[in-house]
C-alpha positions in Angstrom: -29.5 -23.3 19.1 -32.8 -24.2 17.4 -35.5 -26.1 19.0 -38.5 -27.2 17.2 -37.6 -24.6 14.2 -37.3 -21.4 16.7 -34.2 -19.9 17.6 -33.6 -19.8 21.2 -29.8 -18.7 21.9 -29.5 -14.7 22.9 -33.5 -14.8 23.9 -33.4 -16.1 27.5 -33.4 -13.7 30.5 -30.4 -13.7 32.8 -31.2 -10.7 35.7 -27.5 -10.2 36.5 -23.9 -10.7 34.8 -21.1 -11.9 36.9 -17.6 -11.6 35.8 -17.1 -15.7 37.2 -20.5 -17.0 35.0 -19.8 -20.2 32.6 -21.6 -22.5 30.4 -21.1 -25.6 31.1 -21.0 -27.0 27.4 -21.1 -31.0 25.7 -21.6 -32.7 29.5 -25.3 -34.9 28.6 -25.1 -35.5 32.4 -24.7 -39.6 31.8 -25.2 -41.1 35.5 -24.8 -37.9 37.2 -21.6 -36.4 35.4 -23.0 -32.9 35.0 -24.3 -32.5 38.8 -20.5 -33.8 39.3 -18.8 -31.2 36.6 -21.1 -28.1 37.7 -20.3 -29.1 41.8 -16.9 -28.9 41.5 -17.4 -25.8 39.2 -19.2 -23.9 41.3 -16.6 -25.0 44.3 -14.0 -23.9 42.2 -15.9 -20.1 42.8 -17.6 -20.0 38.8 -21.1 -19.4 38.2 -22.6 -21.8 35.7 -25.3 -20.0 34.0 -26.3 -22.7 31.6 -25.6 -26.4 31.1 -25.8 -27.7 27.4 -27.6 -30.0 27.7 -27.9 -32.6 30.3 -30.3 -31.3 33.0 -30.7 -28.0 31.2 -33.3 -25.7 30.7 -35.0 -24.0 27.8 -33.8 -20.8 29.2 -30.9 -21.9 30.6 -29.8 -22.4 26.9 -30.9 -19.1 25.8 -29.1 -16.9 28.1 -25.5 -18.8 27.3 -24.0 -15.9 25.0 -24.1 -14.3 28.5 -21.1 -16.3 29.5 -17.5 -15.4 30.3 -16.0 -18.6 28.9 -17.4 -21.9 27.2 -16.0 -24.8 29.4 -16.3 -27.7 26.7 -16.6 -31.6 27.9 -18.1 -33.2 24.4 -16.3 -31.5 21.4 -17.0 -33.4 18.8 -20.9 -32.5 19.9 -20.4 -28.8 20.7 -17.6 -27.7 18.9 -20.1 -25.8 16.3 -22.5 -23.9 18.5 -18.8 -22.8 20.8 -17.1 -21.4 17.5 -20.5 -19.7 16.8 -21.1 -17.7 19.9 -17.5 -16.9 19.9 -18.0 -15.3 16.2 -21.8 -13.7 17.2 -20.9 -13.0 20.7 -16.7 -13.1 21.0 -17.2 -15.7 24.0 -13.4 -17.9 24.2 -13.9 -21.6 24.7 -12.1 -24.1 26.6 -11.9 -27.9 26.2 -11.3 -29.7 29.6 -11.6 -33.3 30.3 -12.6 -34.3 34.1 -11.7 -38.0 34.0 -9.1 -38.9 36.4 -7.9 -37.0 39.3 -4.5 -36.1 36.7 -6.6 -34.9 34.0 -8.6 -33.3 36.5 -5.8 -30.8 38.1 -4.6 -29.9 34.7 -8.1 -29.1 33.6 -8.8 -27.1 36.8 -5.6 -25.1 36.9 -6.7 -24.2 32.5 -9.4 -23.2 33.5 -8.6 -21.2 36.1 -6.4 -19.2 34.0 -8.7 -17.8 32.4 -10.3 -15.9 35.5 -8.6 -13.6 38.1 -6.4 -14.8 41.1 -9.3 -15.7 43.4 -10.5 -18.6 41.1 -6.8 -19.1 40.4 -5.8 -19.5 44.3 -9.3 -21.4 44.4 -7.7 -24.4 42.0 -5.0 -25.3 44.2 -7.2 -25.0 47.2 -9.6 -27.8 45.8 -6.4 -29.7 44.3 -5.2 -29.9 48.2 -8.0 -30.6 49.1 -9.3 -33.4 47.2 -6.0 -34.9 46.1 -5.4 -36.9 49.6 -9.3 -39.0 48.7 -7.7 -39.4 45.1 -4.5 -41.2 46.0 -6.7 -43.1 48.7 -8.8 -44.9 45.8 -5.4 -44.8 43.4 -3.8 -46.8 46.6 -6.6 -49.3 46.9 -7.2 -50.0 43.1 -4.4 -50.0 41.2 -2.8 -53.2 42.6 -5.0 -55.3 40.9 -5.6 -53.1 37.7 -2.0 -52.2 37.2 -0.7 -53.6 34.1 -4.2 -54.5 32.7 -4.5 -53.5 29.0 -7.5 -51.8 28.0 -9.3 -51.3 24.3 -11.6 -48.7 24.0 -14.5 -48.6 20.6 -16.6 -45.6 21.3 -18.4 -42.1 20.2 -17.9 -38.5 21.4 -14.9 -37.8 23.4 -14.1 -40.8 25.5 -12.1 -42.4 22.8 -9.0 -39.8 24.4 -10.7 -38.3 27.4 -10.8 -41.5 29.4 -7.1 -42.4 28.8 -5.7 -40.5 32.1 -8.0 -42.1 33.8 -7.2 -45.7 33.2 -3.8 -44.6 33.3 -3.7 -43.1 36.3 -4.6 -46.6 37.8 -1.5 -48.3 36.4 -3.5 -49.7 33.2 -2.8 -48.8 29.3 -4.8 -48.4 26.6 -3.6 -50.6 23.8 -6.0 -49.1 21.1 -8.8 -46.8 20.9 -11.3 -45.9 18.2 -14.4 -43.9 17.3 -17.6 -44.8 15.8 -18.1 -41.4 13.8 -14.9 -39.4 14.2 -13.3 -36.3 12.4 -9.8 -35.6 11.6 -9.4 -33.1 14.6 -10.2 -36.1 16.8 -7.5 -37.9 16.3 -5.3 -35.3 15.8 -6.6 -34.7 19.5 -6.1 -38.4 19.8 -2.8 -39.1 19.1 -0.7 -37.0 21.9 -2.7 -39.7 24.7 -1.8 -43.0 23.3 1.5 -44.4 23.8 3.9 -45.4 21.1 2.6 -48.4 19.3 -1.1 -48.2 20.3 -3.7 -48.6 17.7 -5.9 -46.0 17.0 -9.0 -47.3 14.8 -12.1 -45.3 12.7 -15.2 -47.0 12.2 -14.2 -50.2 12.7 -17.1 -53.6 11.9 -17.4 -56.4 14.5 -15.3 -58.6 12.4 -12.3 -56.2 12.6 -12.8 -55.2 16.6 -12.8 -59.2 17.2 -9.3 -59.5 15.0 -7.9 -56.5 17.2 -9.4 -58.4 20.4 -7.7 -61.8 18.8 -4.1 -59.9 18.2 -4.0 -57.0 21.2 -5.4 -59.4 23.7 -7.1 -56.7 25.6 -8.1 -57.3 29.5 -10.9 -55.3 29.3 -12.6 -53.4 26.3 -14.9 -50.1 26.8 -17.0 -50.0 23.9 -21.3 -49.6 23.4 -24.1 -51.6 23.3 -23.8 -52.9 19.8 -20.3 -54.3 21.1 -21.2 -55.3 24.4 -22.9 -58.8 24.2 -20.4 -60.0 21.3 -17.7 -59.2 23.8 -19.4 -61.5 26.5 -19.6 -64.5 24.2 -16.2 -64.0 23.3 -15.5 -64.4 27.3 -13.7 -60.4 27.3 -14.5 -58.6 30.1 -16.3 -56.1 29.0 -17.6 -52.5 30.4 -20.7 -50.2 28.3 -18.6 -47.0 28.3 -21.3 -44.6 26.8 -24.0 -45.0 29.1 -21.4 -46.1 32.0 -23.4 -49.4 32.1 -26.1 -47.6 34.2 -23.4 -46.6 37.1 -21.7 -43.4 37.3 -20.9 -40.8 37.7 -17.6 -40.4 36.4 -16.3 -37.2 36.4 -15.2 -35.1 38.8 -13.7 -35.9 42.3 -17.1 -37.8 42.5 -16.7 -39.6 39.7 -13.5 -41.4 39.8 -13.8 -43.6 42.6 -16.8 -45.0 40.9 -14.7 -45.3 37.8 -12.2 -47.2 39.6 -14.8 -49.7 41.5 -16.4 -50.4 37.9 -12.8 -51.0 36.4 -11.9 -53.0 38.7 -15.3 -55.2 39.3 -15.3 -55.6 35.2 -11.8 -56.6 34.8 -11.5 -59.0 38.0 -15.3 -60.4 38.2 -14.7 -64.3 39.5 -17.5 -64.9 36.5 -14.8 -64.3 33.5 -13.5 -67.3 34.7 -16.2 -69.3 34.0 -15.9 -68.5 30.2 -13.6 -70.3 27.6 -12.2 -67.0 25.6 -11.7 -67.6 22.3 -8.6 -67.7 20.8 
């Protein structure tokens, strides 16, 4: 990692190596998400060494070749530096998506896997634990989401990582896109969507509108280019990269905020005050 032309990766001091220490790797801790991700981390019985790079120090960041794993949120951000310091330092990465309580026990149960049987034993703990508070917001905000289609025009990973989450309260994605993709995102991509969604790459105003016009979306999750155009043409709309200022939503935390914000976008009273165009 270079910052300001000096090198900083391998020159941090870390007094003490555990075999449980992570770094927490791609999470820009957007309305909280990291403080979520690292919480349920550290509950989970990990040590997160370093977070890269939302709330993160200078020597935080130098001292991540000491980890046991890479636990990556962003990959299209971080997929360099986690192939480099397993080359330099043989460190094993793992992708893992916290959006959505099922994404969320198959992430936690991966990465368990790769630690002994306390951390293991540890995952379904937290899974029992937690899971009663997820049905409870599943239970009170997928009646009046379920169904809803949902079109999603964004950058990084929440093109595919959000999916579950939506999902899991009885909505479906109809498309989803990415500003500035690679061919391993969609090949990433492609396993979430169901058959017949449209997946888009780079797509202008003109062509998101013509999607709008033919998918007839209830809701689109795009950016702040997007989001004004979407209001005069009367769509409910919802600024998925900075999480409209709300969040956070990862984690245990996160999703019942996800589902308020879903829900308050898609059936806001003031939607029906707007003609949509046709």
């Amino acid at each position: 990692m270079n910052v300001g032309g000096y090198n900083i990766l391998g020159k941090g001091q870390l007094d003490k190596s555990t075999p449980h220490d992570v770094a927490l790797i791609g999470d820009y801790n957007i309305g909280g998400d990291a403080w979520a991700s690292r919480k349920m981390l550290e509950e989970l019985g990990l040590r997160v060494i370093a977070q890269w790079t939302g709330d993160a120090s200078i020597n935080e960041m130098g001292i991540a070749h000491k980890a046991k794993v890479n636990l990556v949120h962003c990959y299209r951000s971080m997929n360099y530096i986690c192939r480099h310091m397993e080359e330099q330092y043989g460190i094993p990465w793992v992708e893992f998506n916290f959006f959505g309580p099922t994404k969320i026990y198959r992430s936690l149960r991966k990465i368990a896997s790769h630690f002994d049987d306390s951390i293991k034993e540890n995952a379904e703990k937290m899974i029992e634990k937690y899971k009663p508070a997820m049905d409870a917001v599943i239970a009170e905000f997928k009646p009046g989401l379920e169904g809803k289609k949902v079109m999603l025009y964004v950058g990084g990973l929440r093109p595919r990582h959000t999916i579950g989450a939506y999902e899991d309260l009885g909505m479906e994605v109809v498309a989803s896109g990415y500003e500035f993709g690679h061919s391993d995102d969609y090949k990433r991509t492609y396993p979430e969507m169901k058959e017949g969604a449209v997946i888009m790459d780079d797509a202008t105003l003109y062509e998101l509108e013509e999607f709008t016009r033919r998918l007839r979306p209830d809701m689109v999750g795009s950016g702040i280019k997007e989001k004004y155009s979407y209001h005069k043409l009367g769509v409910p709309f919802r600024q998925m990269h900075s999480w409209d200022y709300s969040g956070p939503y990862h984690g245990f935390d996160g999703f019942p905020v996800f589902a308020r914000d879903m829900d308050m976008t898609v059936n806001s009273p003031t939607w029906g005050l707007i003609r949509r165009k046709r």
